[in-house]
C-alpha positions as CSV (number, residue, x, y, z in Angstrom):
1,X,-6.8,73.4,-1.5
2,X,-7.2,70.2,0.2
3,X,-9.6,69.0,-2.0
4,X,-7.1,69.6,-5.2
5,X,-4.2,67.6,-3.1
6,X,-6.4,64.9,-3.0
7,X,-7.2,64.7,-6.4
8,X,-3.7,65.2,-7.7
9,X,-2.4,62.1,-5.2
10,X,-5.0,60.0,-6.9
11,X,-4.3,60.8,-9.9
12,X,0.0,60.1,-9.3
13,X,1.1,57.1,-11.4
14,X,4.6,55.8,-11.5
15,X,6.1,56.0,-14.8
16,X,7.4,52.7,-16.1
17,X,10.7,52.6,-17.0
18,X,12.7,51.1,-19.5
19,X,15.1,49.4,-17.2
20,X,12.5,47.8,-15.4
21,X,11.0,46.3,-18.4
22,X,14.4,45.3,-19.3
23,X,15.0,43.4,-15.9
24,X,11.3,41.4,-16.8
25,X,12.5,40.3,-19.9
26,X,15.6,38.9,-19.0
27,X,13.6,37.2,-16.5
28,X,11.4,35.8,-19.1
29,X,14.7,34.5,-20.3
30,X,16.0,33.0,-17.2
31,X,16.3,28.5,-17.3
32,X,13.9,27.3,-14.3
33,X,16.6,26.0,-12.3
34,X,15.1,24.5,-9.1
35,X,12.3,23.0,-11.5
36,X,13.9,22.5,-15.0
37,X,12.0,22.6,-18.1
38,X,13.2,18.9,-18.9
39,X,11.7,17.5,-15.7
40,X,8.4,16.0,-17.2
41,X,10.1,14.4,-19.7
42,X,10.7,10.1,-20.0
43,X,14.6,11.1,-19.4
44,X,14.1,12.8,-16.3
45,X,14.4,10.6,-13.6
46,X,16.9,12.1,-10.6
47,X,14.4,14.3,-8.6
48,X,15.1,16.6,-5.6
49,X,12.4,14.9,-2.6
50,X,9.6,17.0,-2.5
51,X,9.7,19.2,0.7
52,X,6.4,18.0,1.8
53,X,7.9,14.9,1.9
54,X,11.5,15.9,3.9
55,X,9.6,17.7,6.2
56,X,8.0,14.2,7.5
57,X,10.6,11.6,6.7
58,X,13.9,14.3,6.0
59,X,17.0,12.1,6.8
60,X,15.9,9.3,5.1
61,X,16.7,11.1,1.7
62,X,19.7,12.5,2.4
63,X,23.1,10.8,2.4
64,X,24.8,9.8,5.5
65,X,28.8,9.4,4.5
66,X,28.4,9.0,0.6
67,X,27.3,11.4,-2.3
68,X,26.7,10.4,-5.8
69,X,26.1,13.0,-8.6
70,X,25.5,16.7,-8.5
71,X,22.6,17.4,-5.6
72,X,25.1,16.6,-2.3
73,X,28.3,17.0,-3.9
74,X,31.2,18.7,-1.8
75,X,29.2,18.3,1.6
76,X,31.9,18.9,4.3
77,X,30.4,15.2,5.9
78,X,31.1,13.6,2.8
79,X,34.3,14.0,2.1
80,X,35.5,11.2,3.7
81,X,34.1,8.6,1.6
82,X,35.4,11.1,-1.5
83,X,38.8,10.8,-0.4
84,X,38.0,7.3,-1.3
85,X,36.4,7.1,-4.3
86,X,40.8,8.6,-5.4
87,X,41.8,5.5,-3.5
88,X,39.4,3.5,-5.4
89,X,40.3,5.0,-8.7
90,X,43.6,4.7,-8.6
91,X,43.7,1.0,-8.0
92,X,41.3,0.2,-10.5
93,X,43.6,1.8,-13.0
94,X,47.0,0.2,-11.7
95,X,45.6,-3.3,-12.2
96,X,44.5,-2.0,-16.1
97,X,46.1,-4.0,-18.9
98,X,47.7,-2.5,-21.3
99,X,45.1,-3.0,-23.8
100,X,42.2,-1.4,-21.3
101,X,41.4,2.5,-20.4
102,X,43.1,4.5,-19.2
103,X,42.0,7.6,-17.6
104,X,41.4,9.9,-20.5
105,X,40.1,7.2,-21.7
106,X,37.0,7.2,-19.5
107,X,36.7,10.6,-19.3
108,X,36.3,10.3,-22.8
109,X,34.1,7.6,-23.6
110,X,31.4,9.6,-20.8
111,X,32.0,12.8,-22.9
112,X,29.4,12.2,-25.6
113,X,26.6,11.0,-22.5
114,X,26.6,14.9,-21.1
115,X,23.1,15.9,-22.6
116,X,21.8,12.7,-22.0
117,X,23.3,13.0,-18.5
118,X,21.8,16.7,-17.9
119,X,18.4,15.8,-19.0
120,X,18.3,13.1,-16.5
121,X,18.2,15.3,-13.1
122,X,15.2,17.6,-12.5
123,X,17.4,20.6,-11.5
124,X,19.5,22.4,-13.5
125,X,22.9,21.4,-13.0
126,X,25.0,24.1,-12.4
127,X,28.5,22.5,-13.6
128,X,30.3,23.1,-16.4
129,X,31.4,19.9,-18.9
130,X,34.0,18.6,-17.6
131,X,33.5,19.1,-13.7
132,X,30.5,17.0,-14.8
133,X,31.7,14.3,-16.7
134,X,34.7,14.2,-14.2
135,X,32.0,13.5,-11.5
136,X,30.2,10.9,-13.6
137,X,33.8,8.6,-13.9
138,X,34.8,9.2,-10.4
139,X,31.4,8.0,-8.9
140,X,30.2,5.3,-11.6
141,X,33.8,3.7,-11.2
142,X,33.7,3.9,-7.2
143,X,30.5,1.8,-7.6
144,X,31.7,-1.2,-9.8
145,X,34.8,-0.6,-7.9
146,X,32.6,-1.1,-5.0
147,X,30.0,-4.1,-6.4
148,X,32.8,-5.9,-8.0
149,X,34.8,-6.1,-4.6
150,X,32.1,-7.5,-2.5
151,X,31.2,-9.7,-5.5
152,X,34.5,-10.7,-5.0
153,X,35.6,-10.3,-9.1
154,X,37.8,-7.7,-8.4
155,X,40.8,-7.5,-5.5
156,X,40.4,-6.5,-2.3
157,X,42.5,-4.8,0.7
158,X,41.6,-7.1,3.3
159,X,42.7,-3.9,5.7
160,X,40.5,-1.5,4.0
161,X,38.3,0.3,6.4
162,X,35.4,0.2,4.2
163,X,34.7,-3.5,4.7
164,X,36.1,-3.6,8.2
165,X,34.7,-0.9,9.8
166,X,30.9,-2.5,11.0
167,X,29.0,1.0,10.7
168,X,30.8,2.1,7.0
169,X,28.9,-0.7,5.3
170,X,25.5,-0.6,5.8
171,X,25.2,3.1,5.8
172,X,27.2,3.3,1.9
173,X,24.6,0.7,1.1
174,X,21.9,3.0,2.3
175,X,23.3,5.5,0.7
176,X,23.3,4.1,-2.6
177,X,19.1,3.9,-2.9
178,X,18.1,7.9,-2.0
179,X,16.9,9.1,-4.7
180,X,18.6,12.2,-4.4
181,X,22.2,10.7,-4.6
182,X,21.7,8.9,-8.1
183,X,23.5,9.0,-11.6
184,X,22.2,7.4,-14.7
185,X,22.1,3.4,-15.3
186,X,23.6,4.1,-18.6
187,X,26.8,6.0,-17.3
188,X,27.0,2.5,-14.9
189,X,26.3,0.5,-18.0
190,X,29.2,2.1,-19.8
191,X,31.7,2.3,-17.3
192,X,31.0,-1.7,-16.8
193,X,31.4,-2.8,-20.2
194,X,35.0,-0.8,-20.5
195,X,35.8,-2.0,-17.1
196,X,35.3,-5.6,-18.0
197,X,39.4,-6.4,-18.3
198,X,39.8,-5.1,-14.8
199,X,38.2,-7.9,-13.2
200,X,38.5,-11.6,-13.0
201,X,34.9,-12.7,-14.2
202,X,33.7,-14.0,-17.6
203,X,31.4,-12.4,-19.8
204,X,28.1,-13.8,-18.3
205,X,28.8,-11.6,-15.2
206,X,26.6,-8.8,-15.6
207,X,26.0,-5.4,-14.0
208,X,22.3,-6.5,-13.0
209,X,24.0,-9.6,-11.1
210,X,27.0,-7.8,-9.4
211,X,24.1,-5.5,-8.2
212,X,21.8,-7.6,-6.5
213,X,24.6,-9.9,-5.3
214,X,25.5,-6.9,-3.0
215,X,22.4,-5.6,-2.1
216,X,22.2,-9.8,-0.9
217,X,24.3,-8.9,1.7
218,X,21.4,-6.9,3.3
219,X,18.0,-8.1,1.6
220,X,18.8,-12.2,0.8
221,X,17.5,-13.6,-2.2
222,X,17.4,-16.3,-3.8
223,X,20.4,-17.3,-6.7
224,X,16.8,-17.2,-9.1
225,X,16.6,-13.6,-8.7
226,X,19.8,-13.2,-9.6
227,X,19.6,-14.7,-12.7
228,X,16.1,-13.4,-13.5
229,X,16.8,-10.0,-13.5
230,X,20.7,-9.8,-14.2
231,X,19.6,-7.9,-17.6
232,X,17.5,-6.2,-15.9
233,X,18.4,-1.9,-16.6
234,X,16.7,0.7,-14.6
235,X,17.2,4.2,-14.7
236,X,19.7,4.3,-11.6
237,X,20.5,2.4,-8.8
238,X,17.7,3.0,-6.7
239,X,15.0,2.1,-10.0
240,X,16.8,-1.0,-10.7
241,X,16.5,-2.7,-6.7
242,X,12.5,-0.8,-6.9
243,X,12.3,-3.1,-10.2
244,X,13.6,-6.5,-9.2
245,X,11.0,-6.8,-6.5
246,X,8.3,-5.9,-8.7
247,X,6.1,-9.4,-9.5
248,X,4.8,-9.9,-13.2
249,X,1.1,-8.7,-14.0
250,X,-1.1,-11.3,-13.1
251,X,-2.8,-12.6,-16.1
252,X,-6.3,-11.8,-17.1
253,X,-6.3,-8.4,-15.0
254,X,-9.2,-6.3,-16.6
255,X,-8.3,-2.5,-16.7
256,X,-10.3,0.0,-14.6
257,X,-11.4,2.9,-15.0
258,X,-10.6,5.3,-12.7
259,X,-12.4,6.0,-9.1
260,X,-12.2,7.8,-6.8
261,X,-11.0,6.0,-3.3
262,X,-13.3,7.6,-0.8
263,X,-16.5,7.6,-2.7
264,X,-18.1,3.7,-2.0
265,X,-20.6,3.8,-4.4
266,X,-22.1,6.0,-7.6
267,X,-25.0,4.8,-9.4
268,X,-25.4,1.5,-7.9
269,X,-21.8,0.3,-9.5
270,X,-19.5,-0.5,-6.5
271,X,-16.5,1.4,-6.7
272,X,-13.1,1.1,-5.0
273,X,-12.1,2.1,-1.2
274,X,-9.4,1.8,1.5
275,X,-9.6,-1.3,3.4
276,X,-10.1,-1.7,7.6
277,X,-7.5,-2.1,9.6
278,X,-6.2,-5.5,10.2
279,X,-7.7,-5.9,13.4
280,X,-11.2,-5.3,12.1
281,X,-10.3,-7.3,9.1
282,X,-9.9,-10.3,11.7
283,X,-12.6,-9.5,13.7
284,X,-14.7,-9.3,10.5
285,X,-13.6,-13.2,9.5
286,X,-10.8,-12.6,7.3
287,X,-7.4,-14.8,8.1
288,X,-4.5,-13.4,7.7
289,X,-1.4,-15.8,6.4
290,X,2.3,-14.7,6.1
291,X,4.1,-16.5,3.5
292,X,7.7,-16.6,2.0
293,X,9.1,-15.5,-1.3
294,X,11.1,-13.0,-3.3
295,X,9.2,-10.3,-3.4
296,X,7.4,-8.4,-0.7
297,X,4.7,-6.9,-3.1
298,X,3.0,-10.6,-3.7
299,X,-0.1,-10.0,-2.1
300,X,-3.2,-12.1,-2.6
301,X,-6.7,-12.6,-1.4
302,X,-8.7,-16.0,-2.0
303,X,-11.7,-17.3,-0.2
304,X,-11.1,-15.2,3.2
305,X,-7.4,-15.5,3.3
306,X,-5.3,-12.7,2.9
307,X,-1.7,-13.8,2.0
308,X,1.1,-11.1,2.8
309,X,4.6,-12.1,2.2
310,X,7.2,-11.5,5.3
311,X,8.6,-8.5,5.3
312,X,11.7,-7.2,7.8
313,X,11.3,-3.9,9.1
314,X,14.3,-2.0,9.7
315,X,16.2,1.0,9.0
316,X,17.2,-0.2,5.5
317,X,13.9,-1.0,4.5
318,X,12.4,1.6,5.7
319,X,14.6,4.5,3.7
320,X,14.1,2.1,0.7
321,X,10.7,2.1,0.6
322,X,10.8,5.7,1.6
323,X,12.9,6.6,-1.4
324,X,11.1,4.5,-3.8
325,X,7.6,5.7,-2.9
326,X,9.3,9.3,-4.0
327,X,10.7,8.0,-7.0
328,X,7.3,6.9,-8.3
329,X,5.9,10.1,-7.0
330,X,7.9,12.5,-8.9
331,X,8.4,10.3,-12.0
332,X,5.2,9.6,-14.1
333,X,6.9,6.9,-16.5
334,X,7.1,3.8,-14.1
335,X,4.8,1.7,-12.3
336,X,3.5,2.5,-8.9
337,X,4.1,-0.4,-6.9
338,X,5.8,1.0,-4.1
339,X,2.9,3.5,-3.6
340,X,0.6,0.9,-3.5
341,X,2.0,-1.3,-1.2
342,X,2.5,1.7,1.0
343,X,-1.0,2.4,0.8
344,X,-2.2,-0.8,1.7
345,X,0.1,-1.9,4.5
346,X,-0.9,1.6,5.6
347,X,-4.6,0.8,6.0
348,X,-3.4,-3.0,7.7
349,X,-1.4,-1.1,10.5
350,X,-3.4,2.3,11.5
351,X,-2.2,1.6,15.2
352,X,0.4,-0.2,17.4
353,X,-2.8,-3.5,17.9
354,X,-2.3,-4.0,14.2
355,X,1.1,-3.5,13.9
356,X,1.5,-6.3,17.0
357,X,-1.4,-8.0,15.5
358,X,0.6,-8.6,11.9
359,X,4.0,-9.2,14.1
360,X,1.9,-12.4,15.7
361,X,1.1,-13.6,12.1
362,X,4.6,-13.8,11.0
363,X,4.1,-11.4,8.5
364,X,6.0,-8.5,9.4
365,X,9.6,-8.8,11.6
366,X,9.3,-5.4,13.4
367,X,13.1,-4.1,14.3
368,X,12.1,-0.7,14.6
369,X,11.3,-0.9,18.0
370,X,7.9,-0.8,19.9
371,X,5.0,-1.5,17.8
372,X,4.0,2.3,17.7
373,X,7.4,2.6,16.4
374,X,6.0,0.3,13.5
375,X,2.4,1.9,12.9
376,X,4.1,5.5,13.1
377,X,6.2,4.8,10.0
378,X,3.7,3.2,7.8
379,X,1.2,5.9,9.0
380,X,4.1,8.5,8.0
381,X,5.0,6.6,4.8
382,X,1.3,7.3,3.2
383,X,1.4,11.0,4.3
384,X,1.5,13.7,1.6
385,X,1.0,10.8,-1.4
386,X,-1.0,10.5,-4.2
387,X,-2.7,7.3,-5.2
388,X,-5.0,6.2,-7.3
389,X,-6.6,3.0,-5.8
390,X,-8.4,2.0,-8.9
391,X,-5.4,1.4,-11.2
392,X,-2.4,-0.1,-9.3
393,X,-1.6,-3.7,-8.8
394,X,-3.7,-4.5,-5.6
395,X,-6.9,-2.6,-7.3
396,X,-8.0,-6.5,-7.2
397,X,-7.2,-7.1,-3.5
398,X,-8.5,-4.0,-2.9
399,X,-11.9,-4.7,-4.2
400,X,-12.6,-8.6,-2.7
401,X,-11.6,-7.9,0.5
402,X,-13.9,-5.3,0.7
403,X,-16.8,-7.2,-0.6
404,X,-15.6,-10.1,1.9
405,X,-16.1,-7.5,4.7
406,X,-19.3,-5.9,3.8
407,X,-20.9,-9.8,3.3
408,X,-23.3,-9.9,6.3
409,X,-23.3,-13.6,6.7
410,X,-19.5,-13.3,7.2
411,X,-19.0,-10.1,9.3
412,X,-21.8,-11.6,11.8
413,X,-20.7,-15.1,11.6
414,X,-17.2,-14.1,12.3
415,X,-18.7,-11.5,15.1
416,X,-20.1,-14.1,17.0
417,X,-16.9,-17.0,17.0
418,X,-14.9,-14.0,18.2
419,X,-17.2,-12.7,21.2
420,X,-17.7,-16.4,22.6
421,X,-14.6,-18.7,20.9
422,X,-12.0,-16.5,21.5
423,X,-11.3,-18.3,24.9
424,X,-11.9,-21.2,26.7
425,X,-13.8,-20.0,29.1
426,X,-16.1,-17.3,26.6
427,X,-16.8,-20.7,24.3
428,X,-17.6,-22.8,27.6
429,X,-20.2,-20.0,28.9
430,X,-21.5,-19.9,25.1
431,X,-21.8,-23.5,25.2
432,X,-23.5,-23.6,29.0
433,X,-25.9,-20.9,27.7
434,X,-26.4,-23.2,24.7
435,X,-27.5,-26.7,26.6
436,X,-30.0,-24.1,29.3
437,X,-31.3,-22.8,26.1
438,X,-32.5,-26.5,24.8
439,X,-33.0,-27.5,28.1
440,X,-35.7,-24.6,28.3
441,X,-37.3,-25.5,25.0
442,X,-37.1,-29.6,25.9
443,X,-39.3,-28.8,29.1
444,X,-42.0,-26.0,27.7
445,X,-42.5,-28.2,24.6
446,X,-43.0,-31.1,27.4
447,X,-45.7,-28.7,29.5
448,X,-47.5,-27.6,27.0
449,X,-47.5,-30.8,24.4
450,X,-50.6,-32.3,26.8
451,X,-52.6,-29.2,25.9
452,X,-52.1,-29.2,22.5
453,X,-53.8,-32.5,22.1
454,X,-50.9,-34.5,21.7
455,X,-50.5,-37.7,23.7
456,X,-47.2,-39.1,25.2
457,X,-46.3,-42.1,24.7
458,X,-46.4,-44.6,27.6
C-alpha cells in the first residue's frame, strides 16, 4: 500500500487551466512600463536614474522645491513652487497682446507634440492627453517665464519671493539640471517662439542665450559663450548646459579601437589604462598647471605638463556633474564627456593628499568641505559607471601621461629632485654628501696616482 501512495504522488500533475493561460497572455500583452519599449530609441532621452546610482548619490537626482514633467509630479513638497508656476501663468498671459496666445492657444499649439513628447521619457507615462499636454504648457511657460525674468526681458515683481528669498534661488536652479525633472527642448523651443510678443527683447534674443545668461548667475561665463552657443538645442535643459561646456574635437584625433582599460599590454601594442593618482603623478616628474577658460573639460598634456582648467567645487557642481554623468549613462546617442572627465579627475584625486594636493595648484576650489569631503565625491562619482577609456575625448591624455610615467629616465630623475630638493635642508645634505663624495675621489686619485706611474708636477 505504501509503495502504491508513493507512486501515485509522483505521478500527480496539476492540470493547466485555461484561465491561467489566459492571465499569461494578457501578460504577453502588457506595455513595459517601468522600462518602455521606446527607451533605446534616438528620441528617448528623459530617464529614471538608475538605482545603482541613487543608492550612492540619491538626493542629488531628485528635486528639492520644483518638479518638471511627469516622474515627480504632485509631490506633497513640491507644491509650493506649483502654486507658482499659476502665478507665473497668469501674468504671462495678462501682459499678452491682443494679437498673441492665449491659453487655448498654447494648449493647442503643444497638442500635435504628444507622441513626440511620450516617446521622449523612458517610462511609460501614465497620463491621459490632455493632463499631459496641460503639464507640458504649465511647466515650459514657468521656465521662460522664469529665464526671461532674470534675463530681465520680461517684468518682474520686485517683492516676489522667488528672487528674494536667498535659499529659493539656487535650489530651483538646481532643480532645473536632474535628469529626472526634464521636458523636451522642443516643447521649450515652441513655447519661446509664440511667447516672443510677451517680452521686451528683439528677435536676436534666443532661447540658447536667455539660458546660459541664467545659469551665469551661478557658473560665470564669458559674453563669447553666450553667443557661441545661443543656437545651440539639446534635448532638455540639463543636455543643453552638459553641451555648452563640451570643447570642439581637437583636430587630427585618430580613432581607436577599442581596449580594454585594465589590460596594459597585448601583443607587444600598448594599450590604454587608468592613470596614478596625482601625487604619484608629481612624484613621478609630471607638473601640474591650473589654467582658466570656459570650459572645465579642456584638459591637455604637453612635454610633462598636465593642464587642468579650474574648476569650483560645490553643491551645484556637484549634482550637475552627477546628473550629467547619468544622462550619458542611460542615453547611448551623445558624447561622453561628462563620464570621462569623471573618470579622470577620479584617478587625479583617489585620496584627501590629492585632493589638497590639486587645491595647492589652483586647480580645483574645494567648497565641499575637508578635502576627504572632495576625494569622497569624485571617488563616489565613478562608482557604478561604465567607461570605455579607449574612445572618449581624453583617450589622448590618457595614453602620454602614461608613457611619461612609465619613462625610466623621468620617473628616476624626478625620484631623486624629490627625495633631496624638496627642502632646503634635504638639497643642502644632498649637496654636502655631494662635495665629501669629490673630495674622496680628489684625494684617492692623489694617493694612488704615484703608483700608477704618473708623476706630479712640481
Amino acid at each position: 500500500m505504501e509503495e502504491k501512495a508513493e507512486t501515485d504522488h509522483h505521478q500527480h500533475h496539476h492540470v493547466i487551466t485555461i484561465e491561467e493561460v489566459e492571465e499569461m497572455e494578457e501578460k504577453i500583452k502588457e506595455i513595459p512600463k517601468l522600462l518602455n519599449r521606446t527607451a533605446g530609441k534616438k528620441s528617448c532621452c528623459i530617464f529614471r536614474v538608475p538605482q545603482s546610482l541613487v543608492e550612492i548619490n540619491g538626493k542629488a537626482y531628485h528635486p528639492l522645491i520644483l518638479s518638471i514633467g511627469p516622474y515627480h509630479y504632485g509631490k506633497p513638497h513640491l507644491n509650493m513652487i506649483e502654486e507658482h508656476k499659476w502665478k507665473f501663468l497668469g501674468e504671462l498671459l495678462a501682459r499678452t497682446l491682443p494679437d498673441g496666445l492665449k491659453l487655448d492657444g498654447y494648449l493647442k499649439i503643444i497638442a500635435p507634440l504628444e507622441t513626440r513628447i511620450r516617446d521622449c521619457y523612458s517610462e511609460f507615462i501614465d497620463f491621459n492627453s490632455f493632463d499631459l499636454i496641460k503639464m507640458m504648457v504649465l511647466d515650459g511657460l514657468f521656465i521662460i517665464e522664469l529665464i526671461s525674468r532674470v534675463g530681465k526681458v520680461a517684468p518682474s515683481d520686485p517683492h516676489d519671493p522667488i528672487f528674494n528669498m536667498a535659499w529659493i534661488f539656487p535650489f530651483l536652479m538646481r532643480d532645473l539640471l536632474r535628469l529626472e525633472n526634464q521636458i523636451p527642448f522642443f516643447v521649450l523651443q515652441t513655447l519661446f517662439e509664440n511667447t516672443r510678443v510677451t517680452r521686451s527683447c528683439g528677435d536676436d534674443q534666443t532661447l540658447g542665450k536667455l539660458i546660459l545668461g541664467f545659469f551665469n548667475y551661478i557658473v560665470e561665463r564669458s559674453d563669447g559663450v553666450l553667443e557661441r552657443f545661443g543656437d545651440l538645442e539639446g534635448k532638455h535643459l540639463l543636455d543643453f548646459f552638459r553641451l555648452s561646456f563640451i570643447p570642439p574635437d581637437p583636430p587630427h584625433q585618430k580613432p581607436r579601437k577599442k581596449a580594454n582599460c585594465f589590460i596594459a599590454r597585448k601583443n607587444d601594442i600598448p594599450l590604454l589604462q587608468l592613470i596614478p593618482s596625482a601625487k604619484k603623478l608629481d612624484e613621478a616628474g609630471i607638473e601640474f598647471k591650473a589654467k582658466k577658460g570656459d570650459t572645465f573639460l579642456e584638459i591637455r598634456f604637453h612635454n610633462g605638463v598636465l593642464e587642468i582648467p579650474q574648476i569650483a567645487i560645490d553643491d551645484f557642481t556637484t549634482w550637475f556633474l552627477l546628473n550629467s554623468v547619468a544622462f550619458e549613462q542611460c542615453y547611448n546617442h551623445c558624447s561622453k564627456h561628462m563620464t570621462a572627465y569623471a573618470s579622470f579627475m577620479g584617478c587625479l584625486i583617489s585620496n584627501p593628499r590629492d585632493a589638497g594636493f590639486l587645491g595647492d595648484c589652483k586647480i580645483v576650489e574645494n567648497y565641499l568641505g575637508p578635502d576627504k569631503e572632495l576625494a569622497h565625491f569624485f571617488n563616489d562619482l565613478g562608482k557604478d559607471m561604465s567607461f570605455d577609456i579607449a574612445n572618449n575625448y581624453l583617450s589622448k591624455v590618457f595614453e602620454d601621461v602614461n608613457e611619461y610615467h612609465r619613462n625610466g629616465w623621468h620617473v628616476q630623475w624626478a625620484g631623486f629632485k624629490y627625495n633631496y630638493f624638496k627642502t632646503p635642508w634635504s638639497f643642502i645634505s644632498a649637496l654636502a654628501a655631494l662635495i665629501l663624495l669629490l673630495l674622496n675621489m680628489i684625494l684617492a686619485f692623489f694617493a694612488l696616482y704615484p703608483y700608477a706611474g704618473g708623476k706630479l708636477p712640481g
